[in-house]
C-alpha positions as CSV (number, residue, x, y, z in Angstrom):
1,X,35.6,-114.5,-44.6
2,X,34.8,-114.0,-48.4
3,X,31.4,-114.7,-48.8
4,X,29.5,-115.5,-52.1
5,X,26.0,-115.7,-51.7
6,X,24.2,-117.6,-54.3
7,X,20.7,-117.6,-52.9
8,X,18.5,-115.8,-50.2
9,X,14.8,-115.9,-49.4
10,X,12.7,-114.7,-46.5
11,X,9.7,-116.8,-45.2
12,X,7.2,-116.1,-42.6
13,X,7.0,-119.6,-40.3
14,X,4.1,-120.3,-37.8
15,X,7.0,-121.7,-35.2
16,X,8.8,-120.1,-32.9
17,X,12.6,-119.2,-33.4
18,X,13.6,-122.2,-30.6
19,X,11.4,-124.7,-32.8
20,X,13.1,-123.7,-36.2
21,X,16.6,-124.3,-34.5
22,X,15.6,-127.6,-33.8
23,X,14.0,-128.5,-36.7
24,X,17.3,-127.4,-38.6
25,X,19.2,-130.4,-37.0
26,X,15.8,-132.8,-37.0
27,X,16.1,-135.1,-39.3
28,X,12.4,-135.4,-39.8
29,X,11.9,-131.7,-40.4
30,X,14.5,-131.7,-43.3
31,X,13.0,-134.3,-44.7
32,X,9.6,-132.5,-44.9
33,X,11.7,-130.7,-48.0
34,X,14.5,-132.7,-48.4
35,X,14.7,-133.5,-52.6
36,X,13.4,-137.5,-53.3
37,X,13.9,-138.0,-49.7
38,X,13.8,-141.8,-48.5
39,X,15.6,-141.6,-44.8
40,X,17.9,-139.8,-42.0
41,X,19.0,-140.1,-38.5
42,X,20.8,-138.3,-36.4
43,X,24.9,-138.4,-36.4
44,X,25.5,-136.3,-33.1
45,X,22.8,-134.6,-31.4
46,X,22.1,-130.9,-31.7
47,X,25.6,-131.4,-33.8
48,X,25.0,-132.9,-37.1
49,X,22.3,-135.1,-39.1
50,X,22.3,-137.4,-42.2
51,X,19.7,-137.1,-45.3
52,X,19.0,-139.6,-47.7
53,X,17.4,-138.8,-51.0
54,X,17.0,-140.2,-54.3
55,X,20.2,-138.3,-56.1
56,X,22.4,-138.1,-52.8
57,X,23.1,-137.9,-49.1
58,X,24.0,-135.0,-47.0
59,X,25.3,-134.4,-43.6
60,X,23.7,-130.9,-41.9
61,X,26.4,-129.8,-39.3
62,X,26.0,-126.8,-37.0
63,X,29.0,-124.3,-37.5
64,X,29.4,-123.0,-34.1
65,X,32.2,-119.9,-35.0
66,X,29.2,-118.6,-37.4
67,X,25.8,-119.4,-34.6
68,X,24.6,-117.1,-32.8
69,X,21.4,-116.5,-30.4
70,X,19.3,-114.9,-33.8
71,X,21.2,-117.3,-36.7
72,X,21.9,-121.0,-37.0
73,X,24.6,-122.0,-39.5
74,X,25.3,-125.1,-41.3
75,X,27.4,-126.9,-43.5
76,X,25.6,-129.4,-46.3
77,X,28.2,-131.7,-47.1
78,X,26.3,-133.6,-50.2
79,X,27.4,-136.8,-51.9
80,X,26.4,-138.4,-54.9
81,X,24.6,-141.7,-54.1
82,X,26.7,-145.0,-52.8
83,X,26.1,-148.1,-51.6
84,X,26.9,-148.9,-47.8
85,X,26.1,-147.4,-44.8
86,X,24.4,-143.8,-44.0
87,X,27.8,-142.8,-42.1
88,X,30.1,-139.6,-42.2
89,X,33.3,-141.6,-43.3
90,X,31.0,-143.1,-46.8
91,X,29.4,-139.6,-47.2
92,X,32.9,-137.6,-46.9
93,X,34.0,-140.4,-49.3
94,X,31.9,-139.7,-52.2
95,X,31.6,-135.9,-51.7
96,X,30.1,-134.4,-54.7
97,X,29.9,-130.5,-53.0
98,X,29.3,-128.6,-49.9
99,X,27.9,-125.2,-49.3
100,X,27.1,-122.9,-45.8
101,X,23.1,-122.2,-45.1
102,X,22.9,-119.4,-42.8
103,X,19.1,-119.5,-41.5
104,X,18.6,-116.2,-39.8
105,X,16.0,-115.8,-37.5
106,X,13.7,-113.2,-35.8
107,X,10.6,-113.7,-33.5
108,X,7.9,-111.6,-35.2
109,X,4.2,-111.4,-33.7
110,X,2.8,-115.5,-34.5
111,X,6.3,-117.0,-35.2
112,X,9.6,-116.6,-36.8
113,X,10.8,-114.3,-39.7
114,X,13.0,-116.9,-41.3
115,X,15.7,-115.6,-43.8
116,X,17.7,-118.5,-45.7
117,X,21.3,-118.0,-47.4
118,X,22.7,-120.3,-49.2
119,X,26.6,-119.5,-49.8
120,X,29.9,-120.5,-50.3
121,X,28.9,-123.8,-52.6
122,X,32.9,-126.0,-53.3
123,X,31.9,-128.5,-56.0
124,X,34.3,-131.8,-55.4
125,X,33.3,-133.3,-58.8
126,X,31.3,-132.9,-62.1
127,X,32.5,-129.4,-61.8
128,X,30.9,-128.3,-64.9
129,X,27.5,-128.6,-63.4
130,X,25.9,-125.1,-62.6
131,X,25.6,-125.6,-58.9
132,X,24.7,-122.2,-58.0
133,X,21.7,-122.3,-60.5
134,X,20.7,-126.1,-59.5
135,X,21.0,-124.8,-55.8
136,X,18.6,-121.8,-56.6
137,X,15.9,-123.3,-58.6
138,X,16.1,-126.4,-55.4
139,X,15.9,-123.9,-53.2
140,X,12.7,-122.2,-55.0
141,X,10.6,-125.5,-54.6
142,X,11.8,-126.5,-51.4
143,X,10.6,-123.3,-49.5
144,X,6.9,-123.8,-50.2
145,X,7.0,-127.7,-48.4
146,X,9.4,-126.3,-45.8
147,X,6.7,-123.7,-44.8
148,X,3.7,-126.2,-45.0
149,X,5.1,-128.7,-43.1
150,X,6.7,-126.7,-40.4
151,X,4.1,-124.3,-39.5
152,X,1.8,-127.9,-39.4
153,X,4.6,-129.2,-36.8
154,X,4.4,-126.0,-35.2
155,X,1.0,-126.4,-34.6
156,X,0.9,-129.6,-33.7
157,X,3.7,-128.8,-30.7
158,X,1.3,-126.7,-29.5
């Protein structure tokens, strides 16, 4: 499979690798980071989840052919905003791109080794926008408040 990588980062995370794969699909966690977010719920459990911010929606679904025991991968499908229910069927009706997060993960001494790709981003509309460069300057600010909030959940589990 072609791959074309448009951002990567590496964070060091307080949780263990177990609690970042279910924080991926949690629709609390993502919110933590999740740009203007407002709501989500889950769609199918340890499956797929629905995000709700201030500029769109997106649906986090696992890609099982690409997981594996030391990487969890997802597909963002991201539409702009609508009115109507949070549901796959209004989201996959309004889809303005999608793009594959491969969240890598390695147990280190106090937690996980956490290295985020984002990849593979298939604009549906406004296809003059620069998605790779909006992708890696969201991607910049949402590290920091994905690191604070989920070491403080880790914590907390504890």
């Amino acid at each position: 499979m072609s791959q074309s990588i448009v951002h990567r980062e590496v964070l060091q995370l307080k949780a263990t690798p177990e609690q970042v794969k279910r924080f991926v699909l949690t629709p609390e966690r993502i919110l933590d980071y999740y740009p203007g977010a407002i709501t989500g719920a889950v769609l199918d459990e340890g499956q797929a989840i629905i995000c709700q911010g201030k500029s769109g929606v997106s649906i986090i679904e696992r890609v099982d052919t690409e997981s594996h025991a030391g990487q969890l991968t997802v597909k963002v499908t991201t539409a702009t905003s609508f009115s109507g229910a949070l549901t796959r069927e209004n989201v996959m009706a309004n889809v303005f791109f999608t793009m594959i997060e491969d969240w890598a993960l390695a147990e280190v001494d106090g937690g996980t080794r956490l290295t985020k790709t984002w990849r593979n981003i298939e604009k549906k509309k406004m296809k003059f926008l620069p998605m790779g460069l909006i992708v890696r300057m969201s991607a910049k600010g949402e590290s920091k408040k994905l690191r604070l909030a989920w070491d403080r959940a880790a914590e907390q589990a504890q």
